[in-house]
N, C-alpha and C positions, 0 to 999 in steps of 0.2 A: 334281382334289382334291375330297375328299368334303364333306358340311354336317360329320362328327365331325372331321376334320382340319383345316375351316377353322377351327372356334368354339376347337379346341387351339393354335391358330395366332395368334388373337387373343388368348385370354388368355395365353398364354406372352412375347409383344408388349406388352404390358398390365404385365404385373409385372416384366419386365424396365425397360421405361419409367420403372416406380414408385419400384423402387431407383436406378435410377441417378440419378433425381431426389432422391431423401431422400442420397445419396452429395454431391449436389453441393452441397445444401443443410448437410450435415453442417463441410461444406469452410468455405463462408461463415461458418459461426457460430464456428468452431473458433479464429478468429485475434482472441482475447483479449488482453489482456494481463495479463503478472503484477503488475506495477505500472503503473499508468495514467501516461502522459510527464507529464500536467497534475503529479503528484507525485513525479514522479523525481526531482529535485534539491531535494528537500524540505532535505536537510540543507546547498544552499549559499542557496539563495533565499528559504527558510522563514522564517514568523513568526521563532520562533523566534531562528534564527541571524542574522537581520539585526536583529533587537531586542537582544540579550542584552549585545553591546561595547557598542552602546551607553546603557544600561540600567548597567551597571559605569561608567563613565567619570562618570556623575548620581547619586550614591545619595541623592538625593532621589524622582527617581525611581524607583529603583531601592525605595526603602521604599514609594514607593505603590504600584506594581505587585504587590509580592510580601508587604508590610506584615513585612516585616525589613530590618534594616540588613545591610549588606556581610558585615561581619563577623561578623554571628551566620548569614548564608546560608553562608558559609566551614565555620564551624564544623557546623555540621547536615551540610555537605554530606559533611565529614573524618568524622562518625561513620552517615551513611548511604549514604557510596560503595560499600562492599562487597555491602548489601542492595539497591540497586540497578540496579547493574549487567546487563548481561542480555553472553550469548552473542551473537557474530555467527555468523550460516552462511552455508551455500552459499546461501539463499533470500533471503537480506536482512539489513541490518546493524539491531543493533539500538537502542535507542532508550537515547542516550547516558545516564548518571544525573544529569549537571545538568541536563540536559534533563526529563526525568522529573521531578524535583523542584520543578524552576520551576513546569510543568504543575499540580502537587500544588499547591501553595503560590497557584497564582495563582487 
């Protein structure tokens, strides 16, 4: 083997090396997630949903938290359900309108 076929020999060695390093490294990085587990079950373990029954059941509470009473949150809620609302898809449910409102309010 000659010195021009060896130095073709190592660089062809070289960069094949190189990809299939940046290949494996591509691998490692690639396993994301779409929603993170820490927040998956947002909507059974969440602030949220572990406050809100009980938060209704106090509306003493329930007026400091969100600084209305029951019934005028009823009411606000009767004339901005439709506004908002959001679509669910294939990517994720979306973020209920009591929910949303509370958030606003609090």
């Amino acid at each position: 083997m000659s010195d021009d076929e060896m130095v073709c020999f190592v660089a062809a060695a070289t960069v094949t090396s190189y990809f299939l390093h940046e290949r494996e490294r591509r691998k490692k990085r690639a396993c994301r997630y779409w929603i993170h587990p820490v927040i998956a079950d947002r909507e059974e373990r969440g602030q949220f949903w572990v406050m809100y029954s009980d938060l209704c059941d106090h509306e003493d509470t329930f007026l400091d938290y969100t600084r209305m009473s029951i019934k005028s949150f009823d009411e606000l809620m009767g004339l901005l359900s439709s506004r908002l609302q959001r679509m669910d898809t294939y990517f994720g449910n979306g973020i209920p309108s009591v929910e949303r409102l509370i958030i606003t309010l609090r």
